[in-house]
C-alpha atoms as one frame of an Amber mdcrd trajectory, in Angstrom:
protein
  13.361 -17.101 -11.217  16.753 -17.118  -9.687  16.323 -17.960  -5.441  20.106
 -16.964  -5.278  19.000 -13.798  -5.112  16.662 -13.994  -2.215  19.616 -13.850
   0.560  21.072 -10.173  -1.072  16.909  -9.248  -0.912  16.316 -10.326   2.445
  19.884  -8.681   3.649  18.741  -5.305   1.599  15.621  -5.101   3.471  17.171
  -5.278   6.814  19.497  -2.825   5.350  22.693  -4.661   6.198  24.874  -6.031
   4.367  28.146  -7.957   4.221  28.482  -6.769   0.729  28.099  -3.089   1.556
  30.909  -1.104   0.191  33.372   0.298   2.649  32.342   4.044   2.070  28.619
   3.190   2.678  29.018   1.616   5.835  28.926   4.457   8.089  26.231   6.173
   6.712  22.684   5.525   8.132  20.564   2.929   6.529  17.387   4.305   4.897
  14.472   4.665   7.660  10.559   5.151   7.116   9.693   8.798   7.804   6.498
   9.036   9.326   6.613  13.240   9.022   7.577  12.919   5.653   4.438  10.456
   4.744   2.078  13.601   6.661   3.750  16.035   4.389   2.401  13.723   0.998
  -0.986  13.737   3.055  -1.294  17.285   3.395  -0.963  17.710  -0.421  -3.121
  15.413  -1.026  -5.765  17.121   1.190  -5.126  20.099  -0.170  -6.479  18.909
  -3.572  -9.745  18.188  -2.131 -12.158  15.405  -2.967 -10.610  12.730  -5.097
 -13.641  10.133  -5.932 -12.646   8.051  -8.692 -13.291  10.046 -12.224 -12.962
  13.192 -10.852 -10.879  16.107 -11.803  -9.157  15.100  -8.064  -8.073  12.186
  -8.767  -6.431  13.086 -11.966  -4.588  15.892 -10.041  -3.665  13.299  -7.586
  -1.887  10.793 -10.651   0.089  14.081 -11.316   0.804  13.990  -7.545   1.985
  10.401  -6.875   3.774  10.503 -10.660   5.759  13.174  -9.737   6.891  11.633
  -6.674   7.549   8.282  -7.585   9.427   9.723 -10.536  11.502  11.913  -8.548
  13.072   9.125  -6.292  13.816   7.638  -9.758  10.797   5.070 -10.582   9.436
   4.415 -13.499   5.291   5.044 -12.807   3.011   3.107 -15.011  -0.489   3.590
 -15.767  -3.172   1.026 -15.859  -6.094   2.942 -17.320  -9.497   0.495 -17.444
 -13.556   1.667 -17.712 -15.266   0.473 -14.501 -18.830  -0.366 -15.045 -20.218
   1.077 -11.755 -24.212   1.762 -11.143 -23.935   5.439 -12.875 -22.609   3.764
 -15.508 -18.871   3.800 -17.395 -16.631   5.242 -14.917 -13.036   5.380 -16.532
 -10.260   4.827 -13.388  -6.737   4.136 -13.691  -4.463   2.075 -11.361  -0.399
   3.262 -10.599   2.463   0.720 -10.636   6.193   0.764  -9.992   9.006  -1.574
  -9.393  11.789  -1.854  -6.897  14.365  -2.690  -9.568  15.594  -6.006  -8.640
  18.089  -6.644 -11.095  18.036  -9.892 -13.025  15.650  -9.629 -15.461  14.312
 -13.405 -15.234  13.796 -12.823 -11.032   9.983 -12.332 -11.722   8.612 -13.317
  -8.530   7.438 -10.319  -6.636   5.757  -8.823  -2.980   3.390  -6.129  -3.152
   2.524  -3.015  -1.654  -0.561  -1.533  -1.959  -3.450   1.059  -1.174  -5.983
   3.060  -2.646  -5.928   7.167  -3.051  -9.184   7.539  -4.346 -11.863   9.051
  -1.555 -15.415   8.386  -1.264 -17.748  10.546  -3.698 -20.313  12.609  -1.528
 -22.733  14.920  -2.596 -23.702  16.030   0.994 -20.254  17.245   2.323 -16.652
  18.166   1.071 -14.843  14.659   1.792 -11.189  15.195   1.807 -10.088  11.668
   3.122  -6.926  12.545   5.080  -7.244   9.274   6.294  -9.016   7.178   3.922
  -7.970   8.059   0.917  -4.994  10.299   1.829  -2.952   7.788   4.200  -2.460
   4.827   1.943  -1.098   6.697  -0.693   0.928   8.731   1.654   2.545   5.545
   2.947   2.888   4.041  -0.171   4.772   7.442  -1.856   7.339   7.303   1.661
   7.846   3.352   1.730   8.874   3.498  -2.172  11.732   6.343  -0.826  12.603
   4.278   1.697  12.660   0.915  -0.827  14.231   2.820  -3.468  17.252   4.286
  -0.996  17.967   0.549   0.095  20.248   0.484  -3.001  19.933  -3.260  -3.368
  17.735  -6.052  -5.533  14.229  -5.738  -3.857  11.309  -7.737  -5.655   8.552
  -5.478  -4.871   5.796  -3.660  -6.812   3.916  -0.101  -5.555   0.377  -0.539
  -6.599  -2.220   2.449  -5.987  -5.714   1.287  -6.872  -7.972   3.377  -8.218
 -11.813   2.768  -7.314 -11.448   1.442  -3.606 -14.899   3.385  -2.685 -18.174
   2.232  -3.429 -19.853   4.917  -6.322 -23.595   4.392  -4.385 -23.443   1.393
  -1.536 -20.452  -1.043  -0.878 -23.261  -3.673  -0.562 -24.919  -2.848  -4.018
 -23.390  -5.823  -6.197 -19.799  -5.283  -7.411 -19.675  -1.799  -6.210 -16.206
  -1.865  -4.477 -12.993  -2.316  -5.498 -12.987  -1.730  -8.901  -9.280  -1.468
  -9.202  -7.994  -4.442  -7.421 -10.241  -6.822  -9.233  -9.128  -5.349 -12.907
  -5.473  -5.359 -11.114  -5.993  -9.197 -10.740  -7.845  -9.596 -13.597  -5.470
  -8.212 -16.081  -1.886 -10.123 -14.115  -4.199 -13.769 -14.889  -4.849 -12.903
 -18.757  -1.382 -11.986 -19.299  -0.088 -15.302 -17.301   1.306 -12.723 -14.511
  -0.478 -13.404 -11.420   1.361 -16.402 -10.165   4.683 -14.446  -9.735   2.790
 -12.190  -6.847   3.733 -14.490  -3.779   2.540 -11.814  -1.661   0.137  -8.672
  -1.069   0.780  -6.338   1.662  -2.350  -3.912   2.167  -2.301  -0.433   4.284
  -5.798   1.188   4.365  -7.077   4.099   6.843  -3.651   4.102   8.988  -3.387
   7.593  10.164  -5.761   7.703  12.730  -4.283   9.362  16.357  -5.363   6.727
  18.064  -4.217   3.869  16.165  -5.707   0.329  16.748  -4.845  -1.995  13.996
  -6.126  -5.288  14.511  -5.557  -8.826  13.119  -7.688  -8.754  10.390  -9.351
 -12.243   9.702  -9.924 -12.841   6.074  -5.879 -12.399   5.553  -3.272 -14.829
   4.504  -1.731 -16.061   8.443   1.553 -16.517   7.825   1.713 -12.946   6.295
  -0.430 -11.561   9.852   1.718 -13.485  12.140   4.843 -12.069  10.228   3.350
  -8.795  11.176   1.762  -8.982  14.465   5.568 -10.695  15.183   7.913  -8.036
  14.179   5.066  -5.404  15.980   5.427  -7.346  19.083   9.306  -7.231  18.613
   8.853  -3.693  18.466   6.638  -2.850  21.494   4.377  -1.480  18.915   0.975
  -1.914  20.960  -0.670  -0.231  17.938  -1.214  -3.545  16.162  -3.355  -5.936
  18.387  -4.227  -9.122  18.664  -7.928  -9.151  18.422  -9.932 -10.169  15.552
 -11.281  -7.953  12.338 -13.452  -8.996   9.037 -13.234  -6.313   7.109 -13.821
  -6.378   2.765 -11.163  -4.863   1.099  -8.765  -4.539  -1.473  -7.228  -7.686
  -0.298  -9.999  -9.575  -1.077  -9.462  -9.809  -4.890  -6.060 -11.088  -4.384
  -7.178 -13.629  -1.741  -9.770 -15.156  -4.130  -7.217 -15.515  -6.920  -5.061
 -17.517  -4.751  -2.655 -14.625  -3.586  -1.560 -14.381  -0.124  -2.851 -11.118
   1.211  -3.034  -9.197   4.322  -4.638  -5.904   5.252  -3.305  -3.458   7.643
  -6.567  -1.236   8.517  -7.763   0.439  11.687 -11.187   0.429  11.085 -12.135
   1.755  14.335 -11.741   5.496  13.166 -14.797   7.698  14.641 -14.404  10.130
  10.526 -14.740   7.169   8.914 -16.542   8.135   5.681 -17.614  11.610   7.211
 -16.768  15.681   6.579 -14.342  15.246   9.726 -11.616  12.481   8.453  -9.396
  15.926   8.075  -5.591  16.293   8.415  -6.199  17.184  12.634  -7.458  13.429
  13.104  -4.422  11.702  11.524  -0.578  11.774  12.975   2.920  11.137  11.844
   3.409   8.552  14.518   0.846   6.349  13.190   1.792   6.413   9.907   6.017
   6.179  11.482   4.310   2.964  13.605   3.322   1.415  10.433   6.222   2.158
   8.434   8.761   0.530  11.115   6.590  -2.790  11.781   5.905  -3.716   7.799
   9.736  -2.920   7.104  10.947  -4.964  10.123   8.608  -7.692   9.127  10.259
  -7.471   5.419  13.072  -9.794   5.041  10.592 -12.780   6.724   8.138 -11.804
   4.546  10.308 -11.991   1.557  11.903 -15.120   2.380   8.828 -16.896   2.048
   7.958 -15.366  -0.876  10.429 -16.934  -2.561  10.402 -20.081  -1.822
């Protein structure tokens, strides 16, 4: 791992830098786009359901492929067979890299969500929000990451198998792809290089509440809740949360985690989490707080 590196990183993610050639430095640094992140949602909802195994989901790989490969990424699938309590489910995880450069600066942050929605056999569930947000976000920030034009150590992870098959409470039902995430970086002697997980779940909702979600790594909320205060963003507040979630695998393998959820969201898990209940300006609030809270973020990390 080189640290040199970590100044240039922290500098990219504030998208200033001394080293900025003359030519780029009147052009505008590269800004979240909160209408942009809608416009990936309402694509996504216009696939329909997207419950892990389904013929949704696969359409929505295609999806996220396409656009991670168009900003120039290199998407890579991570295709595993959940055992779930209908038996073999096959899901597959989606990865890409920030390049960072030098090839030995292994140490990376995370980003990640899940873009599969809940399976129902009593409604249509299109998950604008739950479902359709995080991978919205995750699609945008990558843009935004990739048009820095500097060394950034971070990975794009969309997990596959969020959503419980039956009941969230029924064993292992839950996050099938964070665990196999975790589970495959320790057998291949990966996992210590993630110095940080930063998770966005359900963060479209109109009226936003995001709170401080207790099970997560402090330094990595306070980071947050910081650059949020910084911002006058009164979106995230300082109230407590326990919620289980993707985070949780990471947290148990020793990973600092966080999750950014607003679990207060009346659709939650119903026919009505549609694209009217979800807004750019949540998603554009979320979007400005995690990049402002970046280059801290990062310089811990690294250390």
């Amino acid at each position: 791992m080189r640290i040199i590196s970590v100044a240039a990183v922290v500098l990219a993610c504030a998208c200033v830098s001394a080293q900025t050639p003359a030519s780029d430095q009147t052009s505008e640094p590269p800004k979240f786009d909160g209408k942009r992140a809608f416009e990936h949602i309402e694509r996504l909802v216009a696939i329909g359901p997207r419950s892990a195994g389904s013929e949704g989901i696969q359409k929505t790989r295609d999806y996220i492929k396409q656009q991670l490969t168009a900003i120039g990424l290199t998407p890579v699938e991570q295709p595993f067979e959940a055992e779930t309590p209908i038996g073999p489910v096959k899901m597959v995880n989606i990865s890409a890299r920030i390049p960072w450069g030098s090839s030995d600066a292994t140490f990376r942050v995370i980003f990640a969500g899940h873009y599969d929605t809940k399976l129902s056999k009593d409604f249509t569930f299109v998950g604008a929000n739950d479902g359709g947000s995080s991978a919205a976000f995750l699609i945008e920030i990558a843009r935004v990451l990739k048009d820095a034009k500097r060394p950034l150590p971070i990975e794009l992870v969309f997990f596959d198998g969020e959503e419980a098959v039956i009941d969230w409470n029924q064993g292992d039902d839950n996050t099938y792809g964070s665990r196999h995430y975790v589970e495959a970086a320790r057998a291949g002697g990966r996992l210590k290089d993630v110095r940080a997980m930063i998770l966005v779940d359900m963060i479209g909702d109109r009226d936003l509440r995001i709170l401080r979600e207790t099970n997560s790594t402090p330094w990595l909320t306070d980071a947050i809740w910081n650059a949020a205060k910084r911002a006058g963003r009164r979106e995230f507040i300082d109230e407590p949360l326990d919620v289980k979630d993707d985070h949780l695998s990471f947290l148990k393998a020793g990973v600092p985690a966080v999750d950014i959820i607003d679990l207060d969201y009346p659709a939650w898990h119903t026919e009505g989490d549609t694209l009217d209940k979800v807004s750019a300006e949540s998603l554009q609030a979320v979007g400005d707080v995690v990049l402002a809270a970046l280059p801290e973020i990062l310089q811990r990390a690294a250390k």
